[in-house]
N, C-alpha and C positions, 0 to 999 in steps of 0.2 A: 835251398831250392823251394819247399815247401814254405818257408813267410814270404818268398816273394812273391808264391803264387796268391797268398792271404791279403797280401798286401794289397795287391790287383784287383780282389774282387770287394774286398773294405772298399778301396777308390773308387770300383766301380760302383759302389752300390751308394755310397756316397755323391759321387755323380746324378745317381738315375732320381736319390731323395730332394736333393737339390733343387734337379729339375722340374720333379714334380711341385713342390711348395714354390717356385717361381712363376708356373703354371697356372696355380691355385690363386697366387697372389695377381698377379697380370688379370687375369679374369673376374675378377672381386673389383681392383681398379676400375676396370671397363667399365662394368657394370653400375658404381655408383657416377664414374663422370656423364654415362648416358642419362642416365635419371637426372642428373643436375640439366643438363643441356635439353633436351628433349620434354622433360617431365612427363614422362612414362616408362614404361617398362621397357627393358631391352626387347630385343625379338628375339623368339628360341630358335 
């Protein structure tokens, strides 16, 4: 009972790191095709 419940929250936590570096990476993307396209700075 007790590794499944480890198991669950590894996954989850695995999940949320995931998320977040996808996050991280999607918005770095954005940010250099705007500067290619536009030649300035994104907007905050």
């Amino acid at each position: 009972m007790d590794t499944d419940i480890v198991r669950r929250l590894i996954w989850g936590g695995m999940l949320a790191a995931t998320g977040a570096l996808a996050t991280v990476a999607a918005h770095r993307v954005s940010e250099v095709l705007y500067r290619r396209v536009f030649n300035e700075e994104p907007p905050e």
